[in-house]
N, C-alpha and C positions, 0 to 999 in steps of 0.2 A: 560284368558290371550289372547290378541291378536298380533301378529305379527307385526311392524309398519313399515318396509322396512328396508332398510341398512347403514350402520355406517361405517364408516372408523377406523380400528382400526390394528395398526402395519404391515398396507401395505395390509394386506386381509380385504375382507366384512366379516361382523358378523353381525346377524340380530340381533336388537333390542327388546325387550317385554316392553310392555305400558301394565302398571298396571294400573286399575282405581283405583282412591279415593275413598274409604267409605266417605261419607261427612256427614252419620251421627256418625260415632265414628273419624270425625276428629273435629278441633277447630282452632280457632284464638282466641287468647286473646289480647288485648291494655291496657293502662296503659297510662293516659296523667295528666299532672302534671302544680299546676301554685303557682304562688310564691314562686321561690325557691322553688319548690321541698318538699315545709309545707303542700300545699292538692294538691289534683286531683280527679280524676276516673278513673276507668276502668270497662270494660263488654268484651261483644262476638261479634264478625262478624260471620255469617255463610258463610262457603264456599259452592258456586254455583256446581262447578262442576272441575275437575282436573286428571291429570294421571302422574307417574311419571316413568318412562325409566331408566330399566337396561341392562346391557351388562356383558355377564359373572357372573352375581349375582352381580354386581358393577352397584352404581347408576352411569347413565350418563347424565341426563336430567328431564324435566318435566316441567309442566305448572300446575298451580290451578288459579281459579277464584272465587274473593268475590265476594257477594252479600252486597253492600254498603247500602240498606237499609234496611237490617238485623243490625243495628251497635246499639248498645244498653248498658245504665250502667247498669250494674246489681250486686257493691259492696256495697252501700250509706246504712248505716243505718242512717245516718243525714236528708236523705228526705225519703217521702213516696211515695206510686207507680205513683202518679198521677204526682211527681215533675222529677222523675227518668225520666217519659215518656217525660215531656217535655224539659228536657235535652237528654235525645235521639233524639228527633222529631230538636232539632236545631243541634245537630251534622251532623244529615243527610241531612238536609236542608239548611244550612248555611256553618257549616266549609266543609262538601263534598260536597257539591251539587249536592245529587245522583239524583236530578231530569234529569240532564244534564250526569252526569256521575254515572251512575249507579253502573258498574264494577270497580274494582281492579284486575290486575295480576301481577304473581309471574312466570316467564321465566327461567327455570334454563338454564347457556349458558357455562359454566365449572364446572367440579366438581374436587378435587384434595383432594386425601385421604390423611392424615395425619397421620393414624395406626388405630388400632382396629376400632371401629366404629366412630372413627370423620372423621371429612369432614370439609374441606372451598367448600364454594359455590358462587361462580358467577350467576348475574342474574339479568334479565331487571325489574325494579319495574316497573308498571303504576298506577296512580292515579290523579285523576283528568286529565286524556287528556296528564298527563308530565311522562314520561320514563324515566328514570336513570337506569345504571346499578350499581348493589351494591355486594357488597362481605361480607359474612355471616357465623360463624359456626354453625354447625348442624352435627348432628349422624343421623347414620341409622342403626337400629334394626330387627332381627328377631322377633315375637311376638310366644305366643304357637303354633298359628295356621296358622305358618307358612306363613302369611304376614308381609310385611314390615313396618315400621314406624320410618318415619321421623321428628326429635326435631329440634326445633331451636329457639332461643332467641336472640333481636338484637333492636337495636334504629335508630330509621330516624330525620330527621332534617324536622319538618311543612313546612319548607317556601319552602325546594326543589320541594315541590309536592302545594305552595300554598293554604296547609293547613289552614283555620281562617284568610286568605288573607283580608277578605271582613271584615274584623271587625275593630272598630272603636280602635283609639291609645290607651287605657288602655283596651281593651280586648287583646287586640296584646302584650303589657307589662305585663300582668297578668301572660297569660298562656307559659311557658319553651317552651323553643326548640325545645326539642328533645321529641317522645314520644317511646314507648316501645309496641313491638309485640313479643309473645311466638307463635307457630306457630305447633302443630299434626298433622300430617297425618297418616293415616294408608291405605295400601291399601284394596280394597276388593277381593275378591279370585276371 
């Protein structure tokens, strides 16, 4: 645990703790859906790297970053691994353009507990180069070993972040709206 300066909190400082990200027992999962909501995909993004800020054992903050070309399907049993990849290889190429945009982050900039372990969360998205802020529920947990872990499940809207922007009028009407992120962190000690 390291120290990360000072926070304003009921008129005195209290110093903050920045917990790193385990980013191998954490996850991102996606969910993107097209015609109505009849098929889609989903896979994993791996997260690059992240740490999340508490105060008084209360989350206050925190940052994580994907790795956008890490983004992958991995639920199809309708195609085989060759067809899986190259639907992976055009998510990353096409509807992200991690060539150009590599990164995705996740800014927490309010948190407001709601009782036991829920939470609304405030928070800058980025993707593709476009920042939004959004507001989210999510828990935060004790685990056995006495790290932290934070849940959360929630839906974006492609076109805010010009998601499949580039695609021709019937790839644009195929694929819905909105798609769906679940989202683990745990910290590491």
């Amino acid at each position: 645990m390291a120290m990360i300066g000072e926070v304003e909190s009921s008129g005195r400082n209290t110093e903050a703790i920045s917990l790193r990200i385990n980013t191998e027992k954490s996850a991102i999962w996606w969910r993107g859906t097209k015609m109505l909501r009849t098929a889609g995909h989903e896979g994993t993004l791996q997260i690059k790297e992240g740490y999340l800020l508490f105060m008084n054992d209360k989350l206050v903050g925190g940052k994580i970053t994907a790795d956008i070309n890490t983004v992958s399907i991995g639920n199809s049993t309708s195609y085989d691994e060759e067809t899986m990849q190259k639907l992976s290889n055009h998510l990353k190429r096409k509807e992200f353009n991690a060539l150009q945009y590599p990164l995705a982050h996740f800014e927490i900039t309010r948190v407001k507990y709601i009782g036991g372990d829920s939470l609304r969360v405030w928070g800058n998205m980025s993707i593709k180069g476009v920042t939004k802020n959004i507001s989210i529920p999510a828990y935060i947990e004790k685990t056995d070993n006495n790290r932290k872990r934070f849940r959360t499940g929630f839906s974006l809207q492609r076109s805010h972040w010009n998601i499949g922007s580039d695609g021709n009028l019937l790839e644009k009407n195929l694929v819905d709206e909105d798609f769906t992120l679940r989202i683990t962190l745990e910290t590491a000690m």
